[in-house]
C-alpha positions as CSV (number, residue, x, y, z in Angstrom):
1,X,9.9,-68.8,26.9
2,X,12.3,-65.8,28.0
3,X,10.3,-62.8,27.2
4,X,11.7,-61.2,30.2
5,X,12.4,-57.5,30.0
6,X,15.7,-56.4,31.5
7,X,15.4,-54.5,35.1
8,X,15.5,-50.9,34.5
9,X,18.5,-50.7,37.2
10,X,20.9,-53.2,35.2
11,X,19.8,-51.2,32.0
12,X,20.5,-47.8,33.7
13,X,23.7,-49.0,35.2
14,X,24.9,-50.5,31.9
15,X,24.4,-47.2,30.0
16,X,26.4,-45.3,32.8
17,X,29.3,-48.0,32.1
18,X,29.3,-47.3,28.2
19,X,29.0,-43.5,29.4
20,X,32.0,-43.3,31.4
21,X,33.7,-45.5,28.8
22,X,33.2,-43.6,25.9
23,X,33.8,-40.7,27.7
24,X,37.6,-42.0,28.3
25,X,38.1,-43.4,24.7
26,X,38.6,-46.9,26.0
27,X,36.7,-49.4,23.9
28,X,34.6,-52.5,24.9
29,X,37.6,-54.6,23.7
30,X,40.3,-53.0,26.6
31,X,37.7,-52.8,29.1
32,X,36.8,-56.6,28.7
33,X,40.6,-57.1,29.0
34,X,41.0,-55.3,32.2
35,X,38.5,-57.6,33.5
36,X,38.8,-60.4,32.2
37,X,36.0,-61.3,30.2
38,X,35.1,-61.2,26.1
39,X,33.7,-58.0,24.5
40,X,30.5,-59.4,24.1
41,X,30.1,-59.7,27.8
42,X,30.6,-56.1,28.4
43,X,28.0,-55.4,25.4
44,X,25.3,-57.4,27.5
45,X,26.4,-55.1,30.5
46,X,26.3,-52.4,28.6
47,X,23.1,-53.1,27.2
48,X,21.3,-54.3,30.7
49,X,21.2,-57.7,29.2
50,X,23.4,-58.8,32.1
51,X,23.1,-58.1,35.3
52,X,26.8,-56.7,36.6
53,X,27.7,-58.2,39.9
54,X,28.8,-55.9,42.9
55,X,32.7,-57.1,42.5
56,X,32.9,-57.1,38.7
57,X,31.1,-53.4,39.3
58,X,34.2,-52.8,41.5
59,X,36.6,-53.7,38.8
60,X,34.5,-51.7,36.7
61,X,34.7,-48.6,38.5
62,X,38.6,-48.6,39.3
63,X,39.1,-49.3,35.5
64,X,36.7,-46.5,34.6
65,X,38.5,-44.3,37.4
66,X,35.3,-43.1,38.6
67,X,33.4,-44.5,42.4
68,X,30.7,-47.1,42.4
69,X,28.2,-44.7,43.2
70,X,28.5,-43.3,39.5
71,X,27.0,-46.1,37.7
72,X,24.0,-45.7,39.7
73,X,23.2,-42.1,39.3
74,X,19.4,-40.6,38.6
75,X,18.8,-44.5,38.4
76,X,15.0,-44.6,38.2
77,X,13.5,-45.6,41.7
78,X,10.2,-47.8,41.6
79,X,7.6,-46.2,42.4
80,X,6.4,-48.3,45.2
81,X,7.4,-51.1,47.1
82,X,4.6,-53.1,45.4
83,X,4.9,-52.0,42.5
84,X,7.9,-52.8,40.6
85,X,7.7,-50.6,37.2
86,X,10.5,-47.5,37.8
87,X,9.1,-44.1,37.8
88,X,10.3,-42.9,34.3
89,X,12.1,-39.4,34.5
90,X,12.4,-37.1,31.5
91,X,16.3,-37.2,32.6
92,X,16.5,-40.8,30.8
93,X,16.1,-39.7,27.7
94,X,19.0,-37.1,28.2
95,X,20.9,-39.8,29.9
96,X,20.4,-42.1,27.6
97,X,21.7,-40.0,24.4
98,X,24.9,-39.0,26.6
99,X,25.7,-42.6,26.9
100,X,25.4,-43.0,22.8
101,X,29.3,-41.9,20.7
102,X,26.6,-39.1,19.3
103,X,25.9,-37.8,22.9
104,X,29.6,-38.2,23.8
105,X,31.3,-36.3,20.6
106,X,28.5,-33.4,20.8
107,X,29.3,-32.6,24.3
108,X,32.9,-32.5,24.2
109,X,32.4,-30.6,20.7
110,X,29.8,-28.1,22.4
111,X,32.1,-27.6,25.8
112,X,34.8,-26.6,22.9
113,X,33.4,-23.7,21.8
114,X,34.3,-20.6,24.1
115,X,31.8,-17.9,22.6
116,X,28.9,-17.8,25.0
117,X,26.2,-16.3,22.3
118,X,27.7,-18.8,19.6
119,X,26.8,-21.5,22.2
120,X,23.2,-20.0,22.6
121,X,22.6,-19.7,18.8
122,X,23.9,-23.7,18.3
123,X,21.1,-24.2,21.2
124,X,18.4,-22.3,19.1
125,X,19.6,-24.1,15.4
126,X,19.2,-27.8,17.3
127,X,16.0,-26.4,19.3
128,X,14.6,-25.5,15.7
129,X,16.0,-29.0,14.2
130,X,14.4,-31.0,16.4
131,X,11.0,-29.1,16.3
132,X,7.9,-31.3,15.0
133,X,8.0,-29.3,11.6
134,X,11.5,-29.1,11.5
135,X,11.5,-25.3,11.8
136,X,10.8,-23.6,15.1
137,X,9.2,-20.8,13.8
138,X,9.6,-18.7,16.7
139,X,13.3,-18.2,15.6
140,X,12.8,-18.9,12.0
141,X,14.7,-16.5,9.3
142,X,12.5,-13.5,8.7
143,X,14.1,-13.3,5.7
144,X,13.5,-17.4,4.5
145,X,11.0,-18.1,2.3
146,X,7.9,-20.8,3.6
């Protein structure tokens, strides 16, 4: 029975590997060339699945062009030494939808745009998007009808 959860550190590393890869445009396909080994092995890295070991991280790293260090960034830290669940941060959840293609292509789309109150108002539309009633209605259209 292997009901075992992956370690949050192998999940966190993995997503900084598909982060930093999507970021460059290189696919799981020319990544798993460069070291070696089938996509589907870099889909269990990337997924925490598999734990990465400390020289295939290396490979990883100089194929990514990035330092080791990277991959382990805001890695949640246990909260103590007896205890081994991570302390979650509210950073995860950011970190975690960078490492997605959505995260990725609306960064670089939002880094595009020059205008620095076009940039707050795309803020305020997503803000009011993502609201529970799907209108924050502290920047609602005066004008709209409810």
């Amino acid at each position: 029975m292997d009901d075992k959860k992956p370690n949050p550190i192998d999940v966190h590393v993995g997503s900084r590997i598909r982060l930093r890869r999507t970021m460059l445009k290189i696919s799981q396909e020319k990544l798993a060339d460069g070291l070696g080994i089938t996509f589907q092995q870099v889909q269990k890295y990337e997924k925490g699945a598999n734990r990465v070991g400390a020289s295939r991280l290396q490979m990883i790293a100089t194929i990514l062009s990035t330092p080791v260090g990277y991959f382990f960034a805001d890695a949640p830290i246990p909260s103590s030494t007896t205890d081994s669940k991570p302390v979650v941060h509210e950073e995860d959840a950011v970190t975690s939808f960078l490492a997605t293609r959505e995260g990725v292509e609306l960064n670089l789309a939002f880094q595009r745009v020059a205008n620095a109150k076009l940039r707050q108002n795309i803020v305020q539309l997503v803000k009011s998007l993502g609201a529970p009633s799907g209108l924050d209605r502290d920047h609602a259209d005066p004008g709209a009808t409810r």
